[in-house]
C-alpha positions in Angstrom: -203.3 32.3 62.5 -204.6 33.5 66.0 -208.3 34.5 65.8 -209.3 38.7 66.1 -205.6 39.5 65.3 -204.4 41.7 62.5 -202.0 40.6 60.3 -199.3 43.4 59.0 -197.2 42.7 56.2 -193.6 43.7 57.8 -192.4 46.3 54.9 -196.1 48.0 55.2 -195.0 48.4 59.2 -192.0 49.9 58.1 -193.6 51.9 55.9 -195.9 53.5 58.2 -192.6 53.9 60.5 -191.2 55.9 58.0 -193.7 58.5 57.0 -194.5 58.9 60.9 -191.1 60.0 60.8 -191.1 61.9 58.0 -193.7 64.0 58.3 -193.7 64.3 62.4 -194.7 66.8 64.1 -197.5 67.2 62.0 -200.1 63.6 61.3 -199.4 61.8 58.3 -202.1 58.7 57.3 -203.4 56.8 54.2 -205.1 53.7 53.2 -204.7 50.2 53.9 -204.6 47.3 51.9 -205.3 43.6 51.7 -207.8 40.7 52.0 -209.9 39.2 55.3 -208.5 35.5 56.4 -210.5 32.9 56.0 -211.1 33.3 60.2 -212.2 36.8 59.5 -209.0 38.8 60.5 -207.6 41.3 58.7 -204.1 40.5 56.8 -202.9 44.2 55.7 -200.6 43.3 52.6 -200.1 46.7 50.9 -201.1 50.7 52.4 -201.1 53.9 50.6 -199.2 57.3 51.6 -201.1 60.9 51.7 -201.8 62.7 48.5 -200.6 65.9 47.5 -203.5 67.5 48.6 -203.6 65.9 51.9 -203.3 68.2 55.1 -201.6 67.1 58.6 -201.6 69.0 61.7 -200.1 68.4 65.1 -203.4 67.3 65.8 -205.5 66.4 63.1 -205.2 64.7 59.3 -207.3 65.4 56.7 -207.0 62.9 53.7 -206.8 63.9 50.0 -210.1 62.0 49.3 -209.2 61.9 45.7 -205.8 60.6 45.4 -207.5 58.0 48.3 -210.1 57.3 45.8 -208.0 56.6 42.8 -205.5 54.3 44.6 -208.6 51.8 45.7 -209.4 51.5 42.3 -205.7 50.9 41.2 -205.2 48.8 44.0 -208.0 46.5 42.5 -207.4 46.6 39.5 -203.8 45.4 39.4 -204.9 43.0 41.6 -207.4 41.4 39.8 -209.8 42.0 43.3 -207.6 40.2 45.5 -206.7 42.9 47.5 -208.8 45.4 48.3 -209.2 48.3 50.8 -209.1 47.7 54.5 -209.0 50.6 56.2 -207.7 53.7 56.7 -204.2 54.6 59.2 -202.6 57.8 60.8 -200.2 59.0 63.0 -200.5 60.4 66.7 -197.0 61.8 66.4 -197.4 63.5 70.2 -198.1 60.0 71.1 -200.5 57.5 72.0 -203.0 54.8 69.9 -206.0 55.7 71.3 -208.9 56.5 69.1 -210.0 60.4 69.8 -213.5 61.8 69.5 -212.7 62.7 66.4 -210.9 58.9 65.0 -214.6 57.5 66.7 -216.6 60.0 64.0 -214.0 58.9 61.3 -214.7 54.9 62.2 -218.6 55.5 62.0 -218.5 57.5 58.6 -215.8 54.8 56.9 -218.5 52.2 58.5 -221.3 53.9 57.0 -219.6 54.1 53.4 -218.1 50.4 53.5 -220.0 48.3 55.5 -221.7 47.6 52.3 -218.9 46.0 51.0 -218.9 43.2 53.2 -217.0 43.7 56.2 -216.3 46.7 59.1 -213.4 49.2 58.1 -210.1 49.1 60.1 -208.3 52.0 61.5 -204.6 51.8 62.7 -203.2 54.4 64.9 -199.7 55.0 64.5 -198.3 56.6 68.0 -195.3 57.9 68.9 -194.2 56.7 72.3 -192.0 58.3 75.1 -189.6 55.8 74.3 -188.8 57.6 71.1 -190.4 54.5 69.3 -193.7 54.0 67.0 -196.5 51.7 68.6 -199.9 50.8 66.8 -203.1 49.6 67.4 -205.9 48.5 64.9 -209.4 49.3 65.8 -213.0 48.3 64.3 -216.2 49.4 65.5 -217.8 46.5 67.6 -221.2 47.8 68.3 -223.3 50.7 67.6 -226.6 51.8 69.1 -228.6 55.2 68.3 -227.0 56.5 71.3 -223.8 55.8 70.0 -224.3 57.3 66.7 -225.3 60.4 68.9 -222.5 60.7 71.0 -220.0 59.5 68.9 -219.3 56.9 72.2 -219.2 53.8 70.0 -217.3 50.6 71.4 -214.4 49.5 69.1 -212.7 46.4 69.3 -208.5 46.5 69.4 -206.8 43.8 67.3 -204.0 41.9 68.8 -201.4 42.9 65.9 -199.3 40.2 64.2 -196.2 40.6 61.5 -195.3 38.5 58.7 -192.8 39.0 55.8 
């Protein structure tokens, strides 16, 4: 396995695909899934579609924290805590993979509630390109400092992303 990539189980990719599609113009997002390799990355094995209650936007997703909540637990739980949650993903269906303001404030509150847990959440950004394709990048907070927490100007560190059936 190459170190500081992220591993994507091929049918979760395709997954994500198709709810971008789905549900574009508006953001669409979820939960991911899976286990850190023994090198530290990342191997995404499973993800989780929006609730009912979930809201997307052209520019903006809002989670439906509840579903969200009872899917980690299932997740578990069938899994006899092999696989457990990740991270969290959503689209950019006007394009681009780039973390907003707004994904930066998202990263530092999933860090604040996880880190805990034993390792830095994920976030993949599904974008839509000009191409007419879907691109993604994974991100993870790197660094923080008390003026990053302030301005929300944290630095995050971008996975090289990797497939596998």
């Amino acid at each position: 396995m190459t170190k500081n990539a992220c591993w994507i189980k091929s049918s979760v990719a395709n997954l994500l695909v198709e709810m971008g599609n789905e549900c574009a113009p508006k953001e669409t997002g979820g939960l991911l899934f899976g286990y850190i390799g023994d090198n530290g990355d990342p191997v995404i094995t499973e993800a989780s579609i929006a609730g009912p209650n979930a809201v997307g936007e052209p520019r903006g997703f809002t989670p439906d924290y509840e579903h969200d909540a009872e899917k980690v637990n299932e997740i578990y739980r069938m899994s006899d805590g092999m696989i457990s949650y990740l991270g969290d993903w959503h689209s950019h269906p006007a394009g681009g993979v780039r973390t907003s303001r707004r994904d930066y404030k998202t990263l530092l509150n999933m860090e604040r509630a996880h880190r805990p847990f034993g390792h830095s959440p994920i976030m993949l950004i599904l974008g839509h390109t000009v191409r007419g394709k879907w691109e993604c990048a994974v991100h993870q907070l790197e660094e923080r400092s008390l003026l990053a927490k302030l301005c929300f100007q944290v630095k995050a560190r971008v996975f090289n992303v990797e497939f596998f059936d």
